[in-house]
C-alpha positions as CSV (number, residue, x, y, z in Angstrom):
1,X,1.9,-23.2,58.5
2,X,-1.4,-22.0,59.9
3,X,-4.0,-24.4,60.5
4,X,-6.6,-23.6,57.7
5,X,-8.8,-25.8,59.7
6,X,-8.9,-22.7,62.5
7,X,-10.1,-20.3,59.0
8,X,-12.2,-22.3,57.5
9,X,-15.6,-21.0,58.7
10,X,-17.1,-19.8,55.4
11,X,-19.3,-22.5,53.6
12,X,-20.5,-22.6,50.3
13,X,-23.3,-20.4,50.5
14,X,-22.0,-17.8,52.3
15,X,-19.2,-17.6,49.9
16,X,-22.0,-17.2,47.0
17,X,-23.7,-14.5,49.0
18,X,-20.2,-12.9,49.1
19,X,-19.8,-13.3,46.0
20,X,-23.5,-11.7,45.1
21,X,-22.5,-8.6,47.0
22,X,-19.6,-7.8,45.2
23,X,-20.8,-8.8,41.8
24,X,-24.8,-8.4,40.8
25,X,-26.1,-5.0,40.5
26,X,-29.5,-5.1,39.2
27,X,-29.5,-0.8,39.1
28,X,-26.9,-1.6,36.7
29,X,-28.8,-3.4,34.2
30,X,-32.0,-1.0,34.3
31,X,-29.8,1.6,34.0
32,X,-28.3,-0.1,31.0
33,X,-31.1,-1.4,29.6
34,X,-32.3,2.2,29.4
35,X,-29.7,3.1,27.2
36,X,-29.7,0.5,24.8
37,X,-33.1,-0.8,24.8
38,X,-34.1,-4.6,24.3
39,X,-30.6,-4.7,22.5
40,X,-29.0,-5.5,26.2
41,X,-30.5,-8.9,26.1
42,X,-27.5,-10.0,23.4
43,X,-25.2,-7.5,25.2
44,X,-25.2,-9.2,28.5
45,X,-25.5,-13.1,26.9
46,X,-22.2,-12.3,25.3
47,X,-20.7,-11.0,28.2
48,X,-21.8,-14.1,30.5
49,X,-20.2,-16.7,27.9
50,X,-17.3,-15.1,26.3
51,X,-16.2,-13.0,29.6
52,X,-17.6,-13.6,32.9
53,X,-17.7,-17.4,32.9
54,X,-14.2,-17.8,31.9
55,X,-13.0,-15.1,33.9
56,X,-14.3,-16.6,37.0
57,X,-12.5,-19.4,36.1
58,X,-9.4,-17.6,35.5
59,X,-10.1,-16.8,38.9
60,X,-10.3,-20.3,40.2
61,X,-7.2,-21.1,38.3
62,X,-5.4,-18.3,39.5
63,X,-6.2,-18.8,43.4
64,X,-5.5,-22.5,42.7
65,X,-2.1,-21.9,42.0
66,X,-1.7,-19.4,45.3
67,X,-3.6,-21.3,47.7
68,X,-1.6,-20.1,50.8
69,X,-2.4,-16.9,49.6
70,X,-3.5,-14.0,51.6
71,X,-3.4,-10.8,48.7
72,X,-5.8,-12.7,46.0
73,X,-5.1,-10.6,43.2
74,X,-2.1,-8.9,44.4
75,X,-0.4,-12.1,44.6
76,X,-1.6,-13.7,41.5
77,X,-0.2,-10.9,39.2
78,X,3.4,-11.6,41.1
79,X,3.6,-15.0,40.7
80,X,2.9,-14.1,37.3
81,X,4.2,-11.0,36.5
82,X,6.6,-10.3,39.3
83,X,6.1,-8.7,42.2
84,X,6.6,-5.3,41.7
85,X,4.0,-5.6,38.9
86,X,1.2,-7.0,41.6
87,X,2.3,-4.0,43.9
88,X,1.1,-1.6,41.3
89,X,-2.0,-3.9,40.5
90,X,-3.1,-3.9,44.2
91,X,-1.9,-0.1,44.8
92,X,-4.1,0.9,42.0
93,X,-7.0,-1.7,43.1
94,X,-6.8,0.1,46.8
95,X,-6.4,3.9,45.7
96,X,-9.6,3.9,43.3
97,X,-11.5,2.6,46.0
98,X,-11.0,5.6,48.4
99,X,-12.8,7.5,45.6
100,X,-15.5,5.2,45.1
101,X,-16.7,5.6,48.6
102,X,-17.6,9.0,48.5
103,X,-20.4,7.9,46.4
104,X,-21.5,4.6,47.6
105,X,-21.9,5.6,51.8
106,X,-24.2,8.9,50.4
107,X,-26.5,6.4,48.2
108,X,-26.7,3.7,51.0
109,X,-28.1,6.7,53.4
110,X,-30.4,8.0,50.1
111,X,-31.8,3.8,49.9
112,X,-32.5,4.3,53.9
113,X,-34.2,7.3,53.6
114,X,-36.5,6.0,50.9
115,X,-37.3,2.9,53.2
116,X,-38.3,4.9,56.1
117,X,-39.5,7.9,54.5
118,X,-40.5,7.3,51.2
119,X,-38.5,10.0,49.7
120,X,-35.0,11.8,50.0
121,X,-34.5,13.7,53.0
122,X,-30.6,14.3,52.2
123,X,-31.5,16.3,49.6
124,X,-30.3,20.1,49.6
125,X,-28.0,22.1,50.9
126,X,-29.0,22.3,54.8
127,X,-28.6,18.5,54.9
128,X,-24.7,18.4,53.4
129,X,-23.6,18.6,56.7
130,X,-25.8,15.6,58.4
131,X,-25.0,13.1,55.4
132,X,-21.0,13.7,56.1
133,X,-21.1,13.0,59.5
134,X,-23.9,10.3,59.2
135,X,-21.9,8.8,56.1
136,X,-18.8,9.1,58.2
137,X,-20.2,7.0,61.3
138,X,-21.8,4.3,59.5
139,X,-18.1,3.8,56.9
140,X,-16.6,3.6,60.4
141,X,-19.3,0.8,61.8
142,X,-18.5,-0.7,58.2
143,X,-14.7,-0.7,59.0
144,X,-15.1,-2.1,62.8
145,X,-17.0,-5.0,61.0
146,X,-14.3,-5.6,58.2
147,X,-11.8,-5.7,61.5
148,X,-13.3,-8.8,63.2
149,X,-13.1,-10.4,60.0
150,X,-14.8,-12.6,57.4
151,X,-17.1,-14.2,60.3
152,X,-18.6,-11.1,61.2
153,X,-18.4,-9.6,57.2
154,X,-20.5,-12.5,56.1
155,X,-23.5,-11.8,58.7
156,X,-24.2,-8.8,56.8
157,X,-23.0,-10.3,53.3
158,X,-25.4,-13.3,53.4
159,X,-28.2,-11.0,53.8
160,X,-27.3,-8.4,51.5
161,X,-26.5,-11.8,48.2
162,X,-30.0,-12.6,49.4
163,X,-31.6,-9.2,48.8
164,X,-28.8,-8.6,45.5
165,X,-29.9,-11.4,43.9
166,X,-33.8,-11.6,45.5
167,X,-34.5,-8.5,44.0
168,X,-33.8,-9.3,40.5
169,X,-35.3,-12.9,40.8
170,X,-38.3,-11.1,42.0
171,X,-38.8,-9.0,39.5
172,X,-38.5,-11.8,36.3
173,X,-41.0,-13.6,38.6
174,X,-43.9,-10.9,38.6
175,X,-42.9,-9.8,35.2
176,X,-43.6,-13.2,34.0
177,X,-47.1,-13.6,36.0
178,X,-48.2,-10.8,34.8
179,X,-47.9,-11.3,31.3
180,X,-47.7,-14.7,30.7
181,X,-49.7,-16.1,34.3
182,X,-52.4,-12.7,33.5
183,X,-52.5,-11.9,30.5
184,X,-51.3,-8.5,30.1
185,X,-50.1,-7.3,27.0
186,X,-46.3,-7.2,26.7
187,X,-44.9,-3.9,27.1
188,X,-42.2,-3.5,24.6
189,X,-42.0,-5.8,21.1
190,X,-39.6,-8.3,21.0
191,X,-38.5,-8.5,17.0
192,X,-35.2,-8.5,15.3
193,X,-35.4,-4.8,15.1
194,X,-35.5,-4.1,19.1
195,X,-32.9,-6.9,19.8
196,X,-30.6,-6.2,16.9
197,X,-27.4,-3.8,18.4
198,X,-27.1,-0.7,16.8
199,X,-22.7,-0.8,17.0
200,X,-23.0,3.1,17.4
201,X,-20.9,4.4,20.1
202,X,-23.2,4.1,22.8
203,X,-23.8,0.4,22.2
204,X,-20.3,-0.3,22.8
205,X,-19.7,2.0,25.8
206,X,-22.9,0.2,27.0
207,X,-21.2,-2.8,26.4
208,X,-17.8,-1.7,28.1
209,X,-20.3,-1.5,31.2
210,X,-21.9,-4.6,31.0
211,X,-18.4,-6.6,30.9
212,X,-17.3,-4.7,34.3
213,X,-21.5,-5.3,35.6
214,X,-19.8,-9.2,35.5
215,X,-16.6,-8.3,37.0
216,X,-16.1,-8.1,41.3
217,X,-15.6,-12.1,41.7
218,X,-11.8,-11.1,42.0
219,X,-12.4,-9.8,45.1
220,X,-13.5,-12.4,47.1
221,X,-9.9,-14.6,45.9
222,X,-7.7,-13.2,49.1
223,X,-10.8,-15.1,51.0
224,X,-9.9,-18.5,50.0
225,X,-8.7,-19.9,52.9
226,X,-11.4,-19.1,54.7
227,X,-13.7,-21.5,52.9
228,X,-14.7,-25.0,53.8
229,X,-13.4,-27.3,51.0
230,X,-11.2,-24.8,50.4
231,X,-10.3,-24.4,46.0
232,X,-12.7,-26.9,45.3
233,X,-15.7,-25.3,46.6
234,X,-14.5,-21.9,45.4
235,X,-14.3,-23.4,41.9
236,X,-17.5,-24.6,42.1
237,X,-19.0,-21.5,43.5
238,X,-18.0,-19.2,40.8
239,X,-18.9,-21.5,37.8
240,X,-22.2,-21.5,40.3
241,X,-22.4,-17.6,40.5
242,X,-21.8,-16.0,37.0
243,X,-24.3,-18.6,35.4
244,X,-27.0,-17.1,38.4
245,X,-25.9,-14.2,37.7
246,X,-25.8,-14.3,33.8
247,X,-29.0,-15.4,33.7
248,X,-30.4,-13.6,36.0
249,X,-29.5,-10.5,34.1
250,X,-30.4,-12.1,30.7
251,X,-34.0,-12.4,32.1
252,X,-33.4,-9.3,33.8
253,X,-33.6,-7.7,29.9
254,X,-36.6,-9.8,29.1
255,X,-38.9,-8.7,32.3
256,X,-38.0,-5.0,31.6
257,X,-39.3,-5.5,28.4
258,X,-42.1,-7.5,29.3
259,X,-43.6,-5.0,31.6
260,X,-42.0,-1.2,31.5
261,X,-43.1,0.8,28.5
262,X,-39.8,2.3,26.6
263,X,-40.9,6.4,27.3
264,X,-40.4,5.1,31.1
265,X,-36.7,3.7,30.1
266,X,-35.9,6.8,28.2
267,X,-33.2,8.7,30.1
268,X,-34.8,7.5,33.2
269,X,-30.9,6.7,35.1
270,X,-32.0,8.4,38.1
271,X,-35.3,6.6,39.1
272,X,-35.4,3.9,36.5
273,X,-34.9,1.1,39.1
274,X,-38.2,2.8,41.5
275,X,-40.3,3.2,38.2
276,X,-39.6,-0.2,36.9
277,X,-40.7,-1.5,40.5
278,X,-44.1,0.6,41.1
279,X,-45.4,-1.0,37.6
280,X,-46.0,-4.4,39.0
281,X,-47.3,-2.9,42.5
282,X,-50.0,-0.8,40.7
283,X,-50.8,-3.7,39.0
284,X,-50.9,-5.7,42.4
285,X,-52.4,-2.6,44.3
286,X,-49.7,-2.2,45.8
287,X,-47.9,1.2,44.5
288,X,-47.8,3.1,47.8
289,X,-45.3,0.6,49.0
290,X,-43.3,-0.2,46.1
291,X,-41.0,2.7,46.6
292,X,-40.1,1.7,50.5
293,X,-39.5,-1.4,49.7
294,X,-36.9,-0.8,47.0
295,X,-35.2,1.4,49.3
296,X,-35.0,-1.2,52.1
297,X,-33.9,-3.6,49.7
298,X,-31.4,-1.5,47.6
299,X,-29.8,-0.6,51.4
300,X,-29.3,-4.1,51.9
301,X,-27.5,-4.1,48.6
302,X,-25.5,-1.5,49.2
303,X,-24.7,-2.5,52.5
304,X,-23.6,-5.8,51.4
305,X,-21.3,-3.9,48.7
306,X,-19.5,-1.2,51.5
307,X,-18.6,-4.7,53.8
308,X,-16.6,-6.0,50.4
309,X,-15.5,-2.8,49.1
310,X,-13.9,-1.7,52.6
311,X,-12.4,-4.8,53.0
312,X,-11.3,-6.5,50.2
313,X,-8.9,-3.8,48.7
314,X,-7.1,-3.6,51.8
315,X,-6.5,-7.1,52.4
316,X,-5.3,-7.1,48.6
317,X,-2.8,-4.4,49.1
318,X,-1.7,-5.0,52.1
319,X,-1.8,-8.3,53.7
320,X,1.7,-9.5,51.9
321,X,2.8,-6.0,50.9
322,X,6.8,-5.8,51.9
323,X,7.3,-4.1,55.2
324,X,9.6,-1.2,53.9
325,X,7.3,0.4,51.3
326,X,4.9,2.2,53.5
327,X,6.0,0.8,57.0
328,X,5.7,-1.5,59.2
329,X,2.6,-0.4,61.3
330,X,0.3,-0.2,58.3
331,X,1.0,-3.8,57.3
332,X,0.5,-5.4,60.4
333,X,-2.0,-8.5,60.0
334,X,-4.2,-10.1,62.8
335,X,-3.9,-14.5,63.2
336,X,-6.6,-14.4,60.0
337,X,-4.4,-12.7,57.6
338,X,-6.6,-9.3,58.2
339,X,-4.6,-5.9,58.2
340,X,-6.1,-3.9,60.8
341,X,-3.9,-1.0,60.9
342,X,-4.6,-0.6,57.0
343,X,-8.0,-0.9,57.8
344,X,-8.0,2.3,60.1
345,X,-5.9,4.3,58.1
346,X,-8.4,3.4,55.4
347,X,-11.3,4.9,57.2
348,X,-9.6,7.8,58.4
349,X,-8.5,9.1,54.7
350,X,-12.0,8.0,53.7
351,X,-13.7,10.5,56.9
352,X,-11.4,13.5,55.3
353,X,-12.6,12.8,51.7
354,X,-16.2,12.1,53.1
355,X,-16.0,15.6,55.2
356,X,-15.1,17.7,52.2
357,X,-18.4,18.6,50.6
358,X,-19.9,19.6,54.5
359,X,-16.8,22.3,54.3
360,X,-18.9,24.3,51.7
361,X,-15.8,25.0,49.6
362,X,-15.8,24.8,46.1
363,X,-12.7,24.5,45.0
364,X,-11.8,21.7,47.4
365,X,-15.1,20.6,46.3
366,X,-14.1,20.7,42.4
367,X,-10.5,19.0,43.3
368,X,-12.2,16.2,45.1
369,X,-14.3,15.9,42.2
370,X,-11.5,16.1,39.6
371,X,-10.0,13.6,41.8
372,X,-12.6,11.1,41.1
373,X,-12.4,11.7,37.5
374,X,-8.9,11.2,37.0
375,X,-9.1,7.6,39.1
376,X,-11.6,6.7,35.9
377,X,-8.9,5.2,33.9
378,X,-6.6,3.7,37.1
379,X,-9.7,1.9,38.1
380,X,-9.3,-0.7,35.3
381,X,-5.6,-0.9,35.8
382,X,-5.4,-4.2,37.6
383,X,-8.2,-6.1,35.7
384,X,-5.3,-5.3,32.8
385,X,-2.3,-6.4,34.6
386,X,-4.8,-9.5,35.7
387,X,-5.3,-10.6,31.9
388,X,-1.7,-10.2,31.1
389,X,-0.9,-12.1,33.9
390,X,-3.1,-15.3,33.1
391,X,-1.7,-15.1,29.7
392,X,1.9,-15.3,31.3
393,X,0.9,-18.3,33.2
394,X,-0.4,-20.4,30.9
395,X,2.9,-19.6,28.3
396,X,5.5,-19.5,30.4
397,X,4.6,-21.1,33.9
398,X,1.8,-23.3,33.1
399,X,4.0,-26.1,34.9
400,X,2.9,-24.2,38.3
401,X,1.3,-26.9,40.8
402,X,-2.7,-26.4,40.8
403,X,-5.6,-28.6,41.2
404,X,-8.1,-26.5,38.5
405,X,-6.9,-25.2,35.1
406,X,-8.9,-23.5,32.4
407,X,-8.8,-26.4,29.9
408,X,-5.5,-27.2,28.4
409,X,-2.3,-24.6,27.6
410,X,-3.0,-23.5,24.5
411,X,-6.8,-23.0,25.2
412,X,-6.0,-21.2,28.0
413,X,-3.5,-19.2,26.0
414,X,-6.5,-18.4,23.4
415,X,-9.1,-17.6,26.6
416,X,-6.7,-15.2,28.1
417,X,-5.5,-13.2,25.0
418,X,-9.1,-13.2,23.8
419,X,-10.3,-11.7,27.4
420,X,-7.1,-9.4,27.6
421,X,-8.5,-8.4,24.2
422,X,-11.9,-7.4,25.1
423,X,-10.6,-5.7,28.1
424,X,-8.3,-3.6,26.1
425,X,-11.8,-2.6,24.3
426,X,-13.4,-2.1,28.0
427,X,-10.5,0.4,28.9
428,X,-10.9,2.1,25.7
429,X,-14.6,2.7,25.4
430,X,-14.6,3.7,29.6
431,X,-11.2,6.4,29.0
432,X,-12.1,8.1,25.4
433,X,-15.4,10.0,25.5
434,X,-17.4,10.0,22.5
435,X,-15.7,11.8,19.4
436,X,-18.6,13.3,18.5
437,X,-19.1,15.2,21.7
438,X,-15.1,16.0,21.4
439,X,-15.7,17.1,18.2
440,X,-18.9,19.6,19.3
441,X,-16.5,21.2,22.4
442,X,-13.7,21.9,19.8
443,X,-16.4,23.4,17.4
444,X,-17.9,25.7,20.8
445,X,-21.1,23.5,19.9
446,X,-21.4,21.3,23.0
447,X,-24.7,22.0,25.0
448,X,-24.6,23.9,28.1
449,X,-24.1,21.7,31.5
450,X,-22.8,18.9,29.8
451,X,-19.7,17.6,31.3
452,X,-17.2,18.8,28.4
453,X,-15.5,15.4,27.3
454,X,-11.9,16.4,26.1
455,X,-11.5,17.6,29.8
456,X,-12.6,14.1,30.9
457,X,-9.9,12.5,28.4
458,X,-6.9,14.5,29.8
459,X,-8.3,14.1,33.8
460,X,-8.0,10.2,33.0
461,X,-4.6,10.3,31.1
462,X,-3.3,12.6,33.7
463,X,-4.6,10.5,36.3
464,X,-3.1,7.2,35.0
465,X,-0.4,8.8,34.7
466,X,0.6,10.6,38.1
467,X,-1.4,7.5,40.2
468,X,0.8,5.0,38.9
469,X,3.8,7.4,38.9
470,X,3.8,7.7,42.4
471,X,3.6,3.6,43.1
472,X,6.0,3.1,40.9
473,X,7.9,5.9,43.0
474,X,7.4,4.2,46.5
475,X,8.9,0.7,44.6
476,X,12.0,1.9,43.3
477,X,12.5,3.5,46.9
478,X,11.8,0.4,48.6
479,X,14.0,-1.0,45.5
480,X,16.9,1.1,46.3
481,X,16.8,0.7,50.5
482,X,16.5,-3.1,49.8
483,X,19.8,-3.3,48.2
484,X,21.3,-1.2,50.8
485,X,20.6,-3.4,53.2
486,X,21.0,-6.4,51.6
């Protein structure tokens, strides 16, 4: 066995900053709070006890129980599950991602433009061209990082969990001052009628949203044996990370109430995060430079998110994948359990997808974007198999060597049915659009440039349905050849 001793370069802290950058997103919860209002403060207070605190420790348990593992998820759903269950778990957990890139490189050049410029410079037509190729060269700078491994990843992680977390922290801290330490008058009321949920629709899609805001900590599990005090710190550092995080979103409610006026907050998704920020600087005198320094901040953020999002998937599908599904070259691992090959083949699909809008076609254009839609639905795919997975453990194979469990068998039983539960809400609410709005297409009622929602529900059936289809494909292949040989 490899000496972990050799791997073991990640301490503590550095594995909190990791886990920072793939988890907190404070655009998240100003984008959320505008859509709910003050009502967010319960929202995310339930989702920090009754999800994200004891799915992080599913987590722990889970990579407790595979700590020679290289896959993290991938592997936990087939010791679980079986393997050909983690394969489509990891396949889907991979193939999403390609789609999710072609937004997040784009923004992270949008959040440096606002830093040096103060405004968008990406913006029209003429520039489509510049932010492909620019997008393209810094995913491929991204990818030579996520190639020298987790030493190199965490330079640009530890800053980014700084400025992740920093930014939020920073904000409760002036929001505070400036009522509490000046005076001010608070912006919003805080009564039972502001606080109390509606339960309409978008309240729970809201909340669908906040319960995936918590999720990410999965993804730093195929890192485990790159940590000093290997399970045992990682334990410790997720209980230690969704209670900063929980509360740094449950305050994160309170500030935005405390200093931003609701008509700012109304359907403010686009620049809620820059107007929320240039409140406290014009009441510092400060406003000119509020909007720069979000953007330099945010692009730390998002930088922080592309090193763990170009990464991690790849290591989870292929790091322990068999050989003879897609080949031996692709699966081909460095001495720290890194899948290099994978890596580049990532980047290269991701350059394609990346160059399509500078084409000026519309139809490949529209099929990228359809695409995109249809991986809506596939996205939550593992988080499922995950969930079923724990369950499965705990009932059938609870007898599985592991130095952390989540309480005893039949609590954990009760925690993992009662989070596969919630999550089986979560995929609901994020794959069936409102019925309302599904109702107003039938009817020929539905206002002009809205995105029509019945379309949205077939793209993600459709999409579930041909994404999976094709792993499931590639495993009864591999199936088949395996018994050939054997």
């Amino acid at each position: 066995m490899e000496n972990a001793n050799q791997r073991a370069n990640l301490g503590s802290l550095a594995l909190l900053m990791l886990t920072f950058s793939a988890v907190f997103n404070f655009a998240s919860l100003i984008d959320n709070t505008v859509a709910i209002g003050l009502s967010a403060l319960p929202g995310y207070l339930f989702g920090t006890i009754f999800y994200f605190l004891p799915f992080a420790l599913m987590v722990a348990e889970f990579t407790s129980a595979n700590a020679e593992s290289e896959s993290g998820i991938h592997q936990w759903i087939s010791s679980a599950l079986g393997p050909k269950w983690g394969f489509l778990g990891a396949w889907s957990y991979f193939f999403v991602n390609l789609f999710f890139f072609c937004s997040l490189v784009p923004k992270t050049l949008i959040y440096a433009s606002y830093f040096i410029l103060g405004y968008n410079v990406f913006d029209g037509n003429n520039m489509v061209i510049v932010s492909s190729i620019v997008s393209i060269i810094v995913f491929w700078i991204a990818t030579f990082i996520c190639i020298k491994g987790i030493g190199w990843m965490s330079k640009v992680t530890n800053i980014a969990g700084f400025a992740k977390i920093g930014i939020g922290v920073l904000f409760i801290a002036f929001a505070f001052i400036i009522v509490f330490g000046l005076g001010d008058k608070s912006a919003q009321q805080f009564n039972a009628s502001t606080l109390t949920p509606k339960f309409d629709w978008t309240f729970f899609m809201v909340m669908a949203w906040i319960f995936q805001a918590v999720g990410g900590a999965e993804s730093i599990g195929c890192y485990v044996k790159d940590i000093k005090g290997g399970n045992k710190a990682f334990v410790r550092t997720m209980i230690t990370a969704s209670l900063v995080i929980g509360g740094v979103y449950v305050l994160g409610v309170v500030a935005i109430g405390l200093i931003v006026p609701s008509n700012v907050l109304s359907n403010n998704f686009s620049n809620g995060i820059f107007d929320a920020f240039y409140i406290i600087g014009q009441r510092f005198g400060m406003g000119g430079i509020v909007r720069r320094f979000v953007g330099f901040v945010m692009l730390l953020c998002n930088l922080g998110s592309l090193m763990v999002w170009t990464a991690a998937p790849v290591k989870v599908l292929f790091s322990e994948i068999p050989e003879g599904i897609f080949g031996s070259w692709v699966v081909k691992t460095d001495d720290k359990g890194n899948p290099y090959n994978a890596l580049i083949l990532q980047a290269a699909v991701v350059s394609i997808m990346l160059m399509i809008p500078a084409l000026g076609v519309n139809s490949m254009n529209s099929f990228l974007q359809t695409l995109t839609n249809m991986t809506a639905s596939t996205a939550l795919v593992p988080m499922l198999f995950f969930f079923a997975a724990y369950i499965v453990l705990r009932w059938k194979k609870d007898s599985m060597p592991r130095n952390f469990r989540l309480g005893g068998r039949k609590f954990g039983i009760a925690a993992g049915i009662t989070l596969f539960c919630i999550f089986l809400f979560v995929f609901f609410m994020s794959t069936v659009p409102e019925p309302s709005t599904m109702i107003a297409q039938l009817n020929g009622t539905l206002e002009k440039g809205v995105t029509k929602p019945i379309n949205i529900l077939v793209y993600n059936i459709i999409g579930l349905v041909v994404f999976l289809g094709f792993a499931v494909i590639c495993w009864n292949r591999y199936e088949k050849r395996s018994k050939k040989t054997a």
